[in-house]
OpenMM code with the backbone's topology and positions (N, CA, C; nanometers):
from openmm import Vec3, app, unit

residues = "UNK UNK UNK UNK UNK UNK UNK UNK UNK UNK UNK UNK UNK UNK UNK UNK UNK UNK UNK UNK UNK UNK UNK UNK UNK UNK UNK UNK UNK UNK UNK UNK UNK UNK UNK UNK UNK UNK UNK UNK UNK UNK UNK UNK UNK UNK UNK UNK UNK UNK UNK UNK UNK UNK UNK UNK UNK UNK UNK UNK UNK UNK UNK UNK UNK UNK UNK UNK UNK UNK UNK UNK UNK UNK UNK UNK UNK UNK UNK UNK UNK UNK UNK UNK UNK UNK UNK UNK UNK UNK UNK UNK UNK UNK UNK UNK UNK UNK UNK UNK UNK UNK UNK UNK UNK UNK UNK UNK UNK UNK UNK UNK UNK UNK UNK UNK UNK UNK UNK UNK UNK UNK UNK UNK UNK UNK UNK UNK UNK UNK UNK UNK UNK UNK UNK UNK UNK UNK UNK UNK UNK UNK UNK UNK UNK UNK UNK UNK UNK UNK UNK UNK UNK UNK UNK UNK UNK UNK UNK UNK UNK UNK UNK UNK UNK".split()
positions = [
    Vec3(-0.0820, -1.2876, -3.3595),
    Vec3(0.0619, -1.2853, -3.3560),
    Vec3(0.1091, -1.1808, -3.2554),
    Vec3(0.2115, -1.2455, -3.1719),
    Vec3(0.2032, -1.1486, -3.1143),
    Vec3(0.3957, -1.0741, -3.1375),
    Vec3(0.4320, -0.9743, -3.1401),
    Vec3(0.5704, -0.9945, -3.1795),
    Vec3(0.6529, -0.9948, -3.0571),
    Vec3(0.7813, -0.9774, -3.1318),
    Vec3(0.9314, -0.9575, -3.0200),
    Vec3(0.9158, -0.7877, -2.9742),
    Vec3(0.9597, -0.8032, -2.8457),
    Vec3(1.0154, -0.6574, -2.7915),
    Vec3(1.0882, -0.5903, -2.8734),
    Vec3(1.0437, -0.4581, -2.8830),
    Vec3(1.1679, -0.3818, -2.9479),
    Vec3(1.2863, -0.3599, -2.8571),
    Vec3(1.3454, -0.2701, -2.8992),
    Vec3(1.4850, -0.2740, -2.8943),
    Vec3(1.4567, -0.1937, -2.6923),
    Vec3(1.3459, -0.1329, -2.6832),
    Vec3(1.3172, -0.0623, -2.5342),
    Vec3(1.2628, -0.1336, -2.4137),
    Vec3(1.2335, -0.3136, -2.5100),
    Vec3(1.1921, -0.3848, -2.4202),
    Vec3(0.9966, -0.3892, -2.3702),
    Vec3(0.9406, -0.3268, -2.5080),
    Vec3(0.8282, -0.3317, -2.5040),
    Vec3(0.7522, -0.3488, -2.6130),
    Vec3(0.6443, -0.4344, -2.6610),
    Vec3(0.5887, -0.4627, -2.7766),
    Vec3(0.5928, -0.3245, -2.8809),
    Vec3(0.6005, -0.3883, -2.9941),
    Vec3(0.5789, -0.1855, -3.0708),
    Vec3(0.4201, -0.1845, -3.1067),
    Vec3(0.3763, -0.0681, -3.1244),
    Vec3(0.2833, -0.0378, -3.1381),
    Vec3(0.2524, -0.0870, -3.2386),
    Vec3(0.2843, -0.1502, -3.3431),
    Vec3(0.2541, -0.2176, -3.4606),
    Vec3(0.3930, -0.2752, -3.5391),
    Vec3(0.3487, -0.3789, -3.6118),
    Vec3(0.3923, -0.3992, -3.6817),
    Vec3(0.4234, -0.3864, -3.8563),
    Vec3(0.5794, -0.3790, -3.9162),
    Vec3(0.6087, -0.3236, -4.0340),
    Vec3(0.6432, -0.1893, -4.0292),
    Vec3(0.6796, -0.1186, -4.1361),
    Vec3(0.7451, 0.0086, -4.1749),
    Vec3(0.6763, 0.1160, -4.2290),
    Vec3(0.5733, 0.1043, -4.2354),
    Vec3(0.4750, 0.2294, -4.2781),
    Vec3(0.3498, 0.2149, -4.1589),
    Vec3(0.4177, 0.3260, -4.0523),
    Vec3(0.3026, 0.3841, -3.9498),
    Vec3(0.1205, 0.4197, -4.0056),
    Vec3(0.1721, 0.4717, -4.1110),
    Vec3(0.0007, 0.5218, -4.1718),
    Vec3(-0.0496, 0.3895, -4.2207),
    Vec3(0.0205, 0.2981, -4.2673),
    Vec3(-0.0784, 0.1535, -4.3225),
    Vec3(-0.1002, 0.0660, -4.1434),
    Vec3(-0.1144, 0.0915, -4.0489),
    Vec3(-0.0936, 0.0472, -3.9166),
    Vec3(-0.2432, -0.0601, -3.8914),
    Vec3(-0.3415, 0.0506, -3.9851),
    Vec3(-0.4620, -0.0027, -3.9479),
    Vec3(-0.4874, -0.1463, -3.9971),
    Vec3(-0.4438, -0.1907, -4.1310),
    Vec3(-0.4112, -0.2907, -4.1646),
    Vec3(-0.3205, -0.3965, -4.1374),
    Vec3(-0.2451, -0.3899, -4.0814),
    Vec3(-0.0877, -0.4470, -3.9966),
    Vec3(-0.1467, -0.4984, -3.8383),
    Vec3(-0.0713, -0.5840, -3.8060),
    Vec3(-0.0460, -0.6494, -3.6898),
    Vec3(-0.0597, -0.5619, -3.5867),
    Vec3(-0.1229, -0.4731, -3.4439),
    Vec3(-0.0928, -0.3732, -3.4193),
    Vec3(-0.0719, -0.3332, -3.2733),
    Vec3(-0.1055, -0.3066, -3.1871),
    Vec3(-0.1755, -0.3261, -3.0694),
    Vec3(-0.2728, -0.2476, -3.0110),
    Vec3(-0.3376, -0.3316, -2.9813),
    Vec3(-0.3512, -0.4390, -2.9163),
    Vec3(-0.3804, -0.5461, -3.0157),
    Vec3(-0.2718, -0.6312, -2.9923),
    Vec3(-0.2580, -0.7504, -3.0793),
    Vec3(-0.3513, -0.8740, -3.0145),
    Vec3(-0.4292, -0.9059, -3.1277),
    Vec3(-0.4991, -1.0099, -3.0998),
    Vec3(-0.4394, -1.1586, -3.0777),
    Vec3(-0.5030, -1.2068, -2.9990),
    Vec3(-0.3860, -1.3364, -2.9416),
    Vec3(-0.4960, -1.4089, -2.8858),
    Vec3(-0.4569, -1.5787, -2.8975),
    Vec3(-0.5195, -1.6940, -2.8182),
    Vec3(-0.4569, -1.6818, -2.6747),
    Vec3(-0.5489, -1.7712, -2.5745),
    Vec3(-0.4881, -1.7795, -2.4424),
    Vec3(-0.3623, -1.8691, -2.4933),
    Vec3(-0.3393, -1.9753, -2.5957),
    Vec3(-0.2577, -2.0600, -2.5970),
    Vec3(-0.1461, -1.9793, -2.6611),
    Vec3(-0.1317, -1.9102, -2.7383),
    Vec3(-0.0270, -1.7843, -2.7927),
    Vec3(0.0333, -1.7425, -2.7076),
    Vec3(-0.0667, -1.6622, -2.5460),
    Vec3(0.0074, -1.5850, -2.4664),
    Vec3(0.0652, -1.6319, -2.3559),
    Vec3(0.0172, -1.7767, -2.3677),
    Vec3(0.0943, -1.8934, -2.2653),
    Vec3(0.2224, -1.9083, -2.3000),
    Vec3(0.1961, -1.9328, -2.5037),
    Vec3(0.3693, -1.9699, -2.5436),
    Vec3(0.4365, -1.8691, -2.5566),
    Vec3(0.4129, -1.7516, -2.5612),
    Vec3(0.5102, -1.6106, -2.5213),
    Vec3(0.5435, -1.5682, -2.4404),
    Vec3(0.4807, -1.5500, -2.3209),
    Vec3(0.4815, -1.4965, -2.2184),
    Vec3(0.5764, -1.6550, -2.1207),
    Vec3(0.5058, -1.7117, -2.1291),
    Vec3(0.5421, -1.8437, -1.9688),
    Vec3(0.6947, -1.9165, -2.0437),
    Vec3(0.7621, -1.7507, -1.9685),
    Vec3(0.9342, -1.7818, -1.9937),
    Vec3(0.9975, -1.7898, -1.8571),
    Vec3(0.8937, -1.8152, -1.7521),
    Vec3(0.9885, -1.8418, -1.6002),
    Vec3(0.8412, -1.8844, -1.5229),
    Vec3(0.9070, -1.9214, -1.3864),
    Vec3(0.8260, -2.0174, -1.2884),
    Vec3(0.7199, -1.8873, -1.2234),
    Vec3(0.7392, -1.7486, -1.2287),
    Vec3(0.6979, -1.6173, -1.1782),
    Vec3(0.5749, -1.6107, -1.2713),
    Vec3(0.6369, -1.5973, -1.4358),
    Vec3(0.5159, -1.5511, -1.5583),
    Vec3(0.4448, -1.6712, -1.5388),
    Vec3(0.4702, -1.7498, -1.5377),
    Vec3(0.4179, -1.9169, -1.5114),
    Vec3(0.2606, -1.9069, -1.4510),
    Vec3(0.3034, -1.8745, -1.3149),
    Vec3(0.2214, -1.8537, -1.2059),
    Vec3(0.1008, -1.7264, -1.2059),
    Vec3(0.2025, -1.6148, -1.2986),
    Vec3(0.0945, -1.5139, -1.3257),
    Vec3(-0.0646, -1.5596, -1.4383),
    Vec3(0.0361, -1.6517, -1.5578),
    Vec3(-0.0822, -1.6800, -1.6251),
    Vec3(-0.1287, -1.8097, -1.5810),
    Vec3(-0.1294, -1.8849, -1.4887),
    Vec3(-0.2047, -1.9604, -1.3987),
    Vec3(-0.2991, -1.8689, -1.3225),
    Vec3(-0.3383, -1.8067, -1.2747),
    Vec3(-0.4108, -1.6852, -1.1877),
    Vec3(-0.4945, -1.5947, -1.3351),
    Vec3(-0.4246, -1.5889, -1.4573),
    Vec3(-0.5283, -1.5162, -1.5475),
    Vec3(-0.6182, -1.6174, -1.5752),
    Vec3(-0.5209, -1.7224, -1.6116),
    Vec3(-0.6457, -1.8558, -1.6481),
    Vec3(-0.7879, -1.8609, -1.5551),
    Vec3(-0.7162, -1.8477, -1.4353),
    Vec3(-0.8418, -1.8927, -1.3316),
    Vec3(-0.9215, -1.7297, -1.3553),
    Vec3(-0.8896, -1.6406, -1.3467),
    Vec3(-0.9695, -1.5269, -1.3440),
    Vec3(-1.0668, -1.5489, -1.4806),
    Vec3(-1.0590, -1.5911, -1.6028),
    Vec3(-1.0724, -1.6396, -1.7072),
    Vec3(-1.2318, -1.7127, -1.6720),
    Vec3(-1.1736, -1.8446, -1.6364),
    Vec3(-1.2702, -1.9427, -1.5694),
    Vec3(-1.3886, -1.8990, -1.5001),
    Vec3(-1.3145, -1.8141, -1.3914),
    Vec3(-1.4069, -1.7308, -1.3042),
    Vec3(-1.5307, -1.6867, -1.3433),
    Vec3(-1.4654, -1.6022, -1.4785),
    Vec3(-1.5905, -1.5053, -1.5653),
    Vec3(-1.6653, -1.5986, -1.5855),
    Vec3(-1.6325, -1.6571, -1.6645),
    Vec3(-1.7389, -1.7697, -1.7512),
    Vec3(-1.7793, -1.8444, -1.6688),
    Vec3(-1.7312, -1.9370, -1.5399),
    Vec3(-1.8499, -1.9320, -1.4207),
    Vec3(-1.9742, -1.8474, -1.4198),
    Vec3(-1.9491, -1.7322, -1.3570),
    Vec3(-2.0492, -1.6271, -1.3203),
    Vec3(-2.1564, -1.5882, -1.4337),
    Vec3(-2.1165, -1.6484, -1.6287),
    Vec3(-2.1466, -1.6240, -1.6444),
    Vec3(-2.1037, -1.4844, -1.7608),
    Vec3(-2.0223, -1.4203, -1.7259),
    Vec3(-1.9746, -1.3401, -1.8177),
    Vec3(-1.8767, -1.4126, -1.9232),
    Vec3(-1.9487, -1.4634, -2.0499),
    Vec3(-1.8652, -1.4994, -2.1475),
    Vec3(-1.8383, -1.4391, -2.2746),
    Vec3(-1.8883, -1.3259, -2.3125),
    Vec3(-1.8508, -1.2834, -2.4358),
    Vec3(-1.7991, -1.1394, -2.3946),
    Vec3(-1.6824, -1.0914, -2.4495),
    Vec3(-1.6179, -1.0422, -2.4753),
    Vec3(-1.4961, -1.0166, -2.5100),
    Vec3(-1.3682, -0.9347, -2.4542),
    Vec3(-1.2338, -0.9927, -2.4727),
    Vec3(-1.1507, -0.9084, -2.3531),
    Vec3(-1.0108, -0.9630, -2.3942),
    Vec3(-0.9726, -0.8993, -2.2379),
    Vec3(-0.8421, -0.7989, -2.3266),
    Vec3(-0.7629, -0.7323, -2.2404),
    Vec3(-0.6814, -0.6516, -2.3160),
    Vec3(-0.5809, -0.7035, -2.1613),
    Vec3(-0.4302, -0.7567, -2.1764),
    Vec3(-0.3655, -0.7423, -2.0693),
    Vec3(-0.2776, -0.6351, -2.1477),
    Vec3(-0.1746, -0.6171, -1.9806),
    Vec3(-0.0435, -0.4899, -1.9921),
    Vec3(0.0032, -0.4794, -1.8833),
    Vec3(0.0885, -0.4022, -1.8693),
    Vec3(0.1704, -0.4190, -1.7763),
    Vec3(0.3023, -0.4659, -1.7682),
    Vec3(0.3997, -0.4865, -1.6865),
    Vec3(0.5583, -0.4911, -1.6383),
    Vec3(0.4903, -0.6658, -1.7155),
    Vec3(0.3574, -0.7157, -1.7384),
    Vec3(0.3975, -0.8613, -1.7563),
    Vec3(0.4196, -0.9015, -1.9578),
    Vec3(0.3761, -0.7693, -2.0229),
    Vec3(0.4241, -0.8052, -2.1546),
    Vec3(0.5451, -0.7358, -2.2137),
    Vec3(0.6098, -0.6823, -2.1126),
    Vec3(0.7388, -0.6266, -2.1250),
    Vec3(0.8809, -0.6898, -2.0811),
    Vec3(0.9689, -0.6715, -2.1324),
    Vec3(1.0807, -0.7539, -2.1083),
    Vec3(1.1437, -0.6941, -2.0124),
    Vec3(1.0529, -0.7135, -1.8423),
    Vec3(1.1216, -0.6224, -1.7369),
    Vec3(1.2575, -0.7123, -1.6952),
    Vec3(1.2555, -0.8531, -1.7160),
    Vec3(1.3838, -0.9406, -1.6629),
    Vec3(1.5081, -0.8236, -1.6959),
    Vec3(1.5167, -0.8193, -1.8554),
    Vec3(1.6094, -0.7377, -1.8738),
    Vec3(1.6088, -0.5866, -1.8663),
    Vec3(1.5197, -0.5254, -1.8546),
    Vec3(1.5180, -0.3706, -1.8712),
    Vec3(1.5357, -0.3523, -1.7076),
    Vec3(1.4106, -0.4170, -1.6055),
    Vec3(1.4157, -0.3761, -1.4886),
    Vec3(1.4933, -0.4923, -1.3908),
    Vec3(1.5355, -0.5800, -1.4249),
    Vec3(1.6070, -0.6811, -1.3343),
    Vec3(1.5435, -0.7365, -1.2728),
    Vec3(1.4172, -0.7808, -1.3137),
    Vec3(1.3042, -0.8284, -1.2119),
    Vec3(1.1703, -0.8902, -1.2810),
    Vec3(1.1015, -1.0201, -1.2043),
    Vec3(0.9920, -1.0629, -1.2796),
    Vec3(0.8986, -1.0217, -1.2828),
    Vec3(0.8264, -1.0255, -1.3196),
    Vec3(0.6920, -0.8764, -1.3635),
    Vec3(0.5859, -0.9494, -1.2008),
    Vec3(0.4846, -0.9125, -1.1114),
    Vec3(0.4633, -0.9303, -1.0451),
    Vec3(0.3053, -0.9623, -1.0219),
    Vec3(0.2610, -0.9068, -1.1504),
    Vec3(0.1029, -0.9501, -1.1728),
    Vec3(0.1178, -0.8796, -1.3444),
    Vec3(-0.0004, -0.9477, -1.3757),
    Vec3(-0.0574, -0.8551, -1.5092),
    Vec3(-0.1734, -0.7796, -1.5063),
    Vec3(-0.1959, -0.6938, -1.5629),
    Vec3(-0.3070, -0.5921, -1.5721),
    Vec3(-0.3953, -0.6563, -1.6961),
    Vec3(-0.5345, -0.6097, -1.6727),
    Vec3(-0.6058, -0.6747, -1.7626),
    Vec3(-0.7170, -0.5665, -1.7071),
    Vec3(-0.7727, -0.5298, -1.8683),
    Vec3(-0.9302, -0.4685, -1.8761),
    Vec3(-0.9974, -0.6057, -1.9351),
    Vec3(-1.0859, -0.6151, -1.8641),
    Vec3(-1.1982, -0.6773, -1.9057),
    Vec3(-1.3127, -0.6156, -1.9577),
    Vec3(-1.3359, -0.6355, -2.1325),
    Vec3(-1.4305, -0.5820, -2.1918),
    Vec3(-1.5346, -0.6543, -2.2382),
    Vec3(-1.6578, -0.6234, -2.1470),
    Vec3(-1.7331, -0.7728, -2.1336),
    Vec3(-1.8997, -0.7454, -2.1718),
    Vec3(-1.9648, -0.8501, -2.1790),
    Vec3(-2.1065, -0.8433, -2.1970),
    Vec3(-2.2154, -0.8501, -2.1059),
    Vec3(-2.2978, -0.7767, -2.0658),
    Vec3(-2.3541, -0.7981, -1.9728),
    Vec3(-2.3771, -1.0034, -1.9953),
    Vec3(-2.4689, -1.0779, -1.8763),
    Vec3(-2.4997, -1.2307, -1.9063),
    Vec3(-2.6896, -1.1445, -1.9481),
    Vec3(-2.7539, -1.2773, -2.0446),
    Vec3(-2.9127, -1.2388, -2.0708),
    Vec3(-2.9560, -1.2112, -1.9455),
    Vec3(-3.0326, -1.1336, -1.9365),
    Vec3(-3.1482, -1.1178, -1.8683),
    Vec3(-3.0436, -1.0345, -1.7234),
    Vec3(-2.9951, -0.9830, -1.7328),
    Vec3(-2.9254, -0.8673, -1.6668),
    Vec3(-2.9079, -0.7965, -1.7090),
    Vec3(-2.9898, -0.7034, -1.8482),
    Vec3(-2.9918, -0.6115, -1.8915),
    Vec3(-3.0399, -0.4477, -1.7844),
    Vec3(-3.1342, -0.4863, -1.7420),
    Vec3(-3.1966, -0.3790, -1.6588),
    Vec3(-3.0828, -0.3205, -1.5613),
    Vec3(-3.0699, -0.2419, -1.5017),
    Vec3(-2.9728, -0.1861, -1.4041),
    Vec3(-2.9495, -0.2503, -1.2943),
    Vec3(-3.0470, -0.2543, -1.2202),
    Vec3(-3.1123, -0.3462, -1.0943),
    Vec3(-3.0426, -0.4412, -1.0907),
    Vec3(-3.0862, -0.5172, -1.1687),
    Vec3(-2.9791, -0.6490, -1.1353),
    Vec3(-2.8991, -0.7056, -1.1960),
    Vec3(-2.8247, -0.5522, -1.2806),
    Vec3(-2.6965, -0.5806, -1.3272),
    Vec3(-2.6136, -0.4967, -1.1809),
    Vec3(-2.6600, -0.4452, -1.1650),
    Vec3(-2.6437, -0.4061, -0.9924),
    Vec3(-2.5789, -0.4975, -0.9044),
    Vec3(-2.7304, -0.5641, -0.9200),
    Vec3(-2.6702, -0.7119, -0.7964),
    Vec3(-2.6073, -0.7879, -0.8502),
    Vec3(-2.5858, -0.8142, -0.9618),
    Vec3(-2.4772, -0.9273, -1.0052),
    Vec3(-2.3457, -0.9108, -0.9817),
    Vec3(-2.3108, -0.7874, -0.9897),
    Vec3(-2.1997, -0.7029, -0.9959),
    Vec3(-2.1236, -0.7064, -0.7839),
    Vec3(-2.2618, -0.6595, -0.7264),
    Vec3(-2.2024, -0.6844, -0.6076),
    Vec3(-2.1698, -0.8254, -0.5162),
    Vec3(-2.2487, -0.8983, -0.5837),
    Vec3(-2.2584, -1.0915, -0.5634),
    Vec3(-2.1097, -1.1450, -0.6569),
    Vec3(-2.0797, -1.0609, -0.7496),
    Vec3(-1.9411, -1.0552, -0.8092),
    Vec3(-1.7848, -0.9878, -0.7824),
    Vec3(-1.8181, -0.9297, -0.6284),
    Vec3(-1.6960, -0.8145, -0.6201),
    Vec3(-1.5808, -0.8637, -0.6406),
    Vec3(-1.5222, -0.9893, -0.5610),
    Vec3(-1.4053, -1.1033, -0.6188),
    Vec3(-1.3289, -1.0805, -0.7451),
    Vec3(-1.4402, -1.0889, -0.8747),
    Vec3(-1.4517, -1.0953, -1.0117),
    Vec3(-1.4110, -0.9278, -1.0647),
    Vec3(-1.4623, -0.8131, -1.0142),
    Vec3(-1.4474, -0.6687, -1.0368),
    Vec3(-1.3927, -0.6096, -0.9783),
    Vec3(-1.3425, -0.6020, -0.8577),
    Vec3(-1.2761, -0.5860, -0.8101),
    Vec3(-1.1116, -0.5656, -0.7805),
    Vec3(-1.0561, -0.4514, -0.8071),
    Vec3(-0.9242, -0.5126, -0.8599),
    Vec3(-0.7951, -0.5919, -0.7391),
    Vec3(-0.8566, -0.5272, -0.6059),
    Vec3(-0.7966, -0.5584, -0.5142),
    Vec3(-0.7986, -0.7225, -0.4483),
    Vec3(-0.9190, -0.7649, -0.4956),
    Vec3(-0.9615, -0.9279, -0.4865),
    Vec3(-0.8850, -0.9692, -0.5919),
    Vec3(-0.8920, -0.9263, -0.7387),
    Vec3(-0.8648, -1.0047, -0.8274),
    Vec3(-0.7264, -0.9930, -0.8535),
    Vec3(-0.6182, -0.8671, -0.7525),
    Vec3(-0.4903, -0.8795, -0.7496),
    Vec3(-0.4725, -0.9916, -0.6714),
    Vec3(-0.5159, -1.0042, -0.5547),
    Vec3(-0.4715, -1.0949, -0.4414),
    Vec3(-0.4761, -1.2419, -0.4596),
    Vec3(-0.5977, -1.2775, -0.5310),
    Vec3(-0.6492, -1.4197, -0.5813),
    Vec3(-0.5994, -1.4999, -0.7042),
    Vec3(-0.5750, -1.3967, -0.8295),
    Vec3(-0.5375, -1.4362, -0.9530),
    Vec3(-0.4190, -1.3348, -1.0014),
    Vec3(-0.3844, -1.2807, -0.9408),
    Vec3(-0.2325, -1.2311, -0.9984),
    Vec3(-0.2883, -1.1231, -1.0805),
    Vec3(-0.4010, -1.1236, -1.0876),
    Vec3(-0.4237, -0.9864, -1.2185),
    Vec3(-0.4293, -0.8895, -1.1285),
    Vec3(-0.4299, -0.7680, -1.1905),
    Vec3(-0.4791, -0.5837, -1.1725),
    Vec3(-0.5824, -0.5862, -1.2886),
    Vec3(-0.7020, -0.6276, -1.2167),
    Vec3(-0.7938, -0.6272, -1.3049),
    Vec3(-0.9172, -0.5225, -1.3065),
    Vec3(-0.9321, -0.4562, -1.4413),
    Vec3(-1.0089, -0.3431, -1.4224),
    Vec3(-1.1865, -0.4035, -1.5396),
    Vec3(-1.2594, -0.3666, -1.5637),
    Vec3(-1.3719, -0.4251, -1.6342),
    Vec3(-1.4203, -0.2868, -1.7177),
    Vec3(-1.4884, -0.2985, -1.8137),
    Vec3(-1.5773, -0.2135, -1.8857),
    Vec3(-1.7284, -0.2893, -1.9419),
    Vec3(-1.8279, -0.2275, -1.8782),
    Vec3(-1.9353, -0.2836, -1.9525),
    Vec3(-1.9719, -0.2238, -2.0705),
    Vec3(-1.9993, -0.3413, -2.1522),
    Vec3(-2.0234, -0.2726, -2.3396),
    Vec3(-2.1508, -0.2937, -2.3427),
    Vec3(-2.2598, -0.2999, -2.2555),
    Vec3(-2.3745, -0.2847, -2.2698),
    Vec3(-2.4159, -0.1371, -2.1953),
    Vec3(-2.3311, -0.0856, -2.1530),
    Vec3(-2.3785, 0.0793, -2.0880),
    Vec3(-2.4025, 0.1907, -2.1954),
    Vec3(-2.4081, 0.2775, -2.1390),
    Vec3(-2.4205, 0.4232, -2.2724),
    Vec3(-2.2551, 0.3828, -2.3488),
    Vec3(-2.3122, 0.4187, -2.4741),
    Vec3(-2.1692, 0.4400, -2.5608),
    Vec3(-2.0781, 0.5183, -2.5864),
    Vec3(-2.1409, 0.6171, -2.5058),
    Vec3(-2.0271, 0.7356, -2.5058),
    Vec3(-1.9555, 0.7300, -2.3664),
    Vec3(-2.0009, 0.6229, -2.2950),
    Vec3(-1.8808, 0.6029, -2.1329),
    Vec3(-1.7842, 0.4613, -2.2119),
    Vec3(-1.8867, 0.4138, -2.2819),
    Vec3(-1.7374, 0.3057, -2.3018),
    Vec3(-1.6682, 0.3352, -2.4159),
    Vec3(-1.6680, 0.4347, -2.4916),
    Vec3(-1.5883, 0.4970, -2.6208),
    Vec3(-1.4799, 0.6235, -2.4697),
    Vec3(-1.5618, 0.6347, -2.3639),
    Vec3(-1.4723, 0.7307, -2.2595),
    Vec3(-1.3395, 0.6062, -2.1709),
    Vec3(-1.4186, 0.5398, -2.2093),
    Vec3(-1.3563, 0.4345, -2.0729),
    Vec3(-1.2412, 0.3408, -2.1678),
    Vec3(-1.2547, 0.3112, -2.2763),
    Vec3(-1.1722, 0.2163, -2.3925),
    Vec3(-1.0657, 0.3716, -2.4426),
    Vec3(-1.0877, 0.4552, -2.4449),
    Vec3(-0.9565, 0.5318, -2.4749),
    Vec3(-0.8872, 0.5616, -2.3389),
    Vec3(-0.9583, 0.5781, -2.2255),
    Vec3(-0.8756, 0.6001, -2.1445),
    Vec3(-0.7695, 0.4960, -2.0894),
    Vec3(-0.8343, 0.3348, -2.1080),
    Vec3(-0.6934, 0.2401, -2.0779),
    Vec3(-0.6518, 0.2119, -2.1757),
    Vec3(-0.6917, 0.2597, -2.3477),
    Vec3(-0.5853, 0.2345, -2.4315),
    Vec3(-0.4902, 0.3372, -2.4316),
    Vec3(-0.4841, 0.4555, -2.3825),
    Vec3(-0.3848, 0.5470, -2.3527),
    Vec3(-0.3173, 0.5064, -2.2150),
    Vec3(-0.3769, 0.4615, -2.1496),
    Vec3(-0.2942, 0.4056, -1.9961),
    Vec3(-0.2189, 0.2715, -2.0560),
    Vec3(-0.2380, 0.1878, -2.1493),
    Vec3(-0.1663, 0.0597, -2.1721),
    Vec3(-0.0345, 0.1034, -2.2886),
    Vec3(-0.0654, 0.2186, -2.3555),
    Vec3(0.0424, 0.2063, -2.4566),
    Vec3(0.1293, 0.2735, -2.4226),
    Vec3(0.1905, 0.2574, -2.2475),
    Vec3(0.3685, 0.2938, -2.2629),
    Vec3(0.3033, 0.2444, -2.1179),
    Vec3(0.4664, 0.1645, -2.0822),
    Vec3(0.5275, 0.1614, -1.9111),
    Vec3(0.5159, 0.3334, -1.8652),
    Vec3(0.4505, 0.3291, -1.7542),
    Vec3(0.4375, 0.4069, -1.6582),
    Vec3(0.5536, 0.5154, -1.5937),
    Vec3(0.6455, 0.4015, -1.6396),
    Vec3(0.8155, 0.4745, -1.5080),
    Vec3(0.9159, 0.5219, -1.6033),
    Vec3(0.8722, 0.5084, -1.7809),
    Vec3(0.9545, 0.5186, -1.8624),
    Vec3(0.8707, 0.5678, -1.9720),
    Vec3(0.7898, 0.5587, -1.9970),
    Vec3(0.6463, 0.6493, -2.1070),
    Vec3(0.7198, 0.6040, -2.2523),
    Vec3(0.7887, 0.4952, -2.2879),
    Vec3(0.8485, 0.4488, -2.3840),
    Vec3(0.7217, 0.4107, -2.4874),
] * unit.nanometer
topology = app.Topology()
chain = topology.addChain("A")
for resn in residues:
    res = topology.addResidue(resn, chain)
    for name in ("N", "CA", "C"):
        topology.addAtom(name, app.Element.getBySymbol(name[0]), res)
């Protein structure tokens, strides 16, 4: 589920009236189908086009091969910038939190997969090609870089940038 903007024009950090029961409650990062964030989000010919370009980035993965994990978007594209900023959001941001594919466990040629993949990891390809600002985390690395790396964009995703709302 995903809810309505609050009143600042940005998802709330959870849902309901008791902050301390949060963990149990609806929250964010709110879990959502691609078909959920199609019917929420694709409210103009702009968001339209953005989640046409996640789809394909989507596809992409699971091409190459990277299929299990999940993605986290954010950005000006789950915020109600039409009305707050007068303007259609211009890409979406997305961490990709992913699994290495079998037999790319070793470094080596999770190495080379990675550089035979730059398109895919890359955020500057994957702005230009699919509309995302796309950043990745591997959950097969040490666990104390991706317990470093999962708080640092869940603190970068929970407020707009230009307004820290």
């Amino acid at each position: 589920m995903i809810p309505d903007f609050n009143d600042g024009g940005v998802l709330p950090p959870f849902v309901g009236g008791d902050a301390t029961g949060a963990l149990l409650l609806p929250r964010s990062p709110y879990r959502a189908t691609m078909l959920s964030v199609v019917e929420r989000f694709a409210t103009s010919r702009e968001r339209g086009a953005i989640l046409r370009g996640l789809i394909g980035l989507r596809a992409a993965l699971r091409a190459a091969g990277l299929t299990e994990g999940l993605q986290w978007i954010d950005g000006s594209f789950v915020e109600d910038c039409e009305t707050v900023k007068g303007r259609a959001p211009g890409d979406v941001d997305v961490v990709n939190l992913l699994r290495r594919p079998a037999g790319l466990g070793e470094d080596a040629a999770w190495m080379a997969f990675l550089a035979a993949n730059m398109a895919l990891i890359d955020p500057a390809q994957t702005k230009a090609t699919f509309h995302c600002d796309a950043y990745f985390i591997d959950l097969d690395t040490d666990r104390a870089f991706v317990v470093e790396q999962t708080a640092y964009w869940f603190g970068l995703f929970s407020h707009p940038r230009d307004s820290f709302r």
